[in-house]
N, C-alpha and C positions, 0 to 999 in steps of 0.2 A: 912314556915310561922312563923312569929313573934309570940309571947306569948303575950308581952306587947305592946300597943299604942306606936306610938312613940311618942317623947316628946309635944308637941303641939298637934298633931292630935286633940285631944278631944276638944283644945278649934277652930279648926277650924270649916266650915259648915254653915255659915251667908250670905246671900247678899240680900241686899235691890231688889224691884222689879222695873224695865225697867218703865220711867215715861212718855214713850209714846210720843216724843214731834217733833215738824216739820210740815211743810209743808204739811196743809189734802187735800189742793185743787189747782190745780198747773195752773199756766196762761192759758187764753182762755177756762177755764171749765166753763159752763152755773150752776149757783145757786141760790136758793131759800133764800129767806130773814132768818136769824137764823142759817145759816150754818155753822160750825167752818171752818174759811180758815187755818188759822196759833195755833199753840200749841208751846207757846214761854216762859222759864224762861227771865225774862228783856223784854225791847223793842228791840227785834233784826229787827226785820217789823214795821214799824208804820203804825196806821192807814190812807189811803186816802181816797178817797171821799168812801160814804157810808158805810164805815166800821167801825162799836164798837170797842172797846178795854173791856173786861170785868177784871175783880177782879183782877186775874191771868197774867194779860197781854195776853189774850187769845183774836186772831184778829177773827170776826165773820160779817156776810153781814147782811146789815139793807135793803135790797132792792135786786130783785131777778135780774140779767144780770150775766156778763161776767167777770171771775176775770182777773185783769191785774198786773203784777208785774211791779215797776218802782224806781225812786230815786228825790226825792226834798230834795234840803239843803246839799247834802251829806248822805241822809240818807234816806233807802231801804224802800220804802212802797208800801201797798197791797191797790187795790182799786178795786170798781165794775163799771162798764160801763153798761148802761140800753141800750136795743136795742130804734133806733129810729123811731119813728110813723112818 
């Protein structure tokens, strides 16, 4: 066994904590209006139809159906689909 630390050791021991982020609701899952779908640093999802965008760029459903993954413009967006009466 060593005597002394070695050279760095002591200032090692830090790492920030896991920010959680991705996909909470994945296509074709039935949810509730207020649901987090997407947890995204940027716009990597846009929003489609019924879907917020909050603060964070956090994708959430404004209306309870079916989540659908798609692409308008070239670019990947989350939308709800309401069942039909």
């Amino acid at each position: 066994m060593a005597h002394k630390k070695g050279a760095s050791s002591s200032r090692n021991g830090r790492d920030s904590h896991a920010q959680r982020l991705g996909v909470k609701r994945f296509g074709g899952q039935l949810v509730n209006a207020g649901e987090i779908l997407v947890r995204q640093r940027g716009t990597k999802f846009h929003p489609g139809d019924l879907v917020g965008r909050g603060r964070d760029d956090t994708l959430f459903a404004l209306a309870p159906g079916h989540v659908t993954f798609g692409s308008k413009r070239g670019r990947k967006t989350v939308s709800i689909t309401t069942p039909q009466v």
